[in-house]
N, C-alpha and C positions, 0 to 999 in steps of 0.2 A: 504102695499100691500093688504091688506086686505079689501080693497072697489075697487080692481081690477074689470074690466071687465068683465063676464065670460056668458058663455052661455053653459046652462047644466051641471055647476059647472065646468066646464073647458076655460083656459086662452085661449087668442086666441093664441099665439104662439103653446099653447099643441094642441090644432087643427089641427098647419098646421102639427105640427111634424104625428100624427097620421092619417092626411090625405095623408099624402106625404109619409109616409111606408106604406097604403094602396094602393096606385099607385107604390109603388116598388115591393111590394109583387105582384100585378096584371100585371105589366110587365114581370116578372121573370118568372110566371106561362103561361102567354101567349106565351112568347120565349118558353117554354118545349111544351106547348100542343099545337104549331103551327106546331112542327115536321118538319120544315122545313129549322132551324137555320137563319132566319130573323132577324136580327137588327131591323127590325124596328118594329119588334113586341114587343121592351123593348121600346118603346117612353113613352108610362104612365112610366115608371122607370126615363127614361130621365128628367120628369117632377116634377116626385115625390120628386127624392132622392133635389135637391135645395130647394122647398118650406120644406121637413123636416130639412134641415141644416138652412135654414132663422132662423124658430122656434127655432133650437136648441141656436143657437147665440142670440136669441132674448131674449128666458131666461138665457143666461149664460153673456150678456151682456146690462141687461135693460137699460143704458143712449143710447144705438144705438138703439134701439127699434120699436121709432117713423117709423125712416126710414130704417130699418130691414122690418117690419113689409108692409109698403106701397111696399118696392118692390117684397114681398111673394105676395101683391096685382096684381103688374101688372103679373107677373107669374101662375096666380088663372084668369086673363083676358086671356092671351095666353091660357091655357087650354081649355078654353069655343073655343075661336075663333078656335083653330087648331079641338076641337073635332065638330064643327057643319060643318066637310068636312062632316059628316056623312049625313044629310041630302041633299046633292048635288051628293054623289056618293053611294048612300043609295042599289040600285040594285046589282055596281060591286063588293061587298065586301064580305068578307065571315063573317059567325057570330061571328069570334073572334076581328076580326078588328069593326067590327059594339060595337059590346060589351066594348072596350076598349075607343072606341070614346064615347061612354053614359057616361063610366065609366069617362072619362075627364071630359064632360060637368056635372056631378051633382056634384063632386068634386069639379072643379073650383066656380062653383055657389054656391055652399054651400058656402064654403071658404069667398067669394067676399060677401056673403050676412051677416054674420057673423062680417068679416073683417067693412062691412060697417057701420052695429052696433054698433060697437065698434071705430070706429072715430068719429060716430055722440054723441055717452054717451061721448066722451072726449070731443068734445067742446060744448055740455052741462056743461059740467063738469066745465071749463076752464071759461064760462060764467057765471054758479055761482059764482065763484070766486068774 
């Protein structure tokens, strides 16, 4: 494991885990400081707590990995797509809902760009072979 993948000294699974408790932790804060007990102000929570349980399975189950990992991927795609409502309904929304849709799309985009990194070094990898 030690020519693992890593960007900024961290695996990609430890990524999603700590990208996806940053979107729980930013849902839960959102729900209190929207004052208004909205569910749907925990949707980054929605999003998060899966891509961090991906991660967590990913490391505690590396032969499922591959495909752990790809569908943290499509879930890191759903992010971008649900948070770019932002830019279509960019006027009606208040700054917290504005805020958490950014907070989606840099997330997932990090994520996916990362993600994407690291399936291109494996079949690098896989070709050296």
């Amino acid at each position: 494991m030690g020519d693992e993948f890593t960007v900024s000294g961290m695996t990609i699974p430890r990524i999603a885990i700590y990208e996806g408790a940053i979107l729980v932790l930013w849902g839960i804060a959102a729900y209190i400081i929207s004052d208004q007990s909205s569910i749907t102000a925990m949707i980054p929570s929605f999003m998060g707590a899966p891509l961090m349980i991906l991660g967590l399975l990913s490391e505690r189950m590396p032969d499922m990995r591959h495909h752990l990992m790809h569908a943290s991927m499509v879930l890191a795609l759903l992010m971008v797509l649900g948070g770019a409502r932002v830019f279509a309904d960019f006027s009606e929304m208040s700054n917290l809902a504005i805020s958490s849709h950014v907070i989606l799309i840099l997330v997932g985009v990090t994520f996916m760009v990362c993600g994407i990194l690291s399936f291109r070094a494996a079949r690098l990898a896989r070709e050296a072979e």
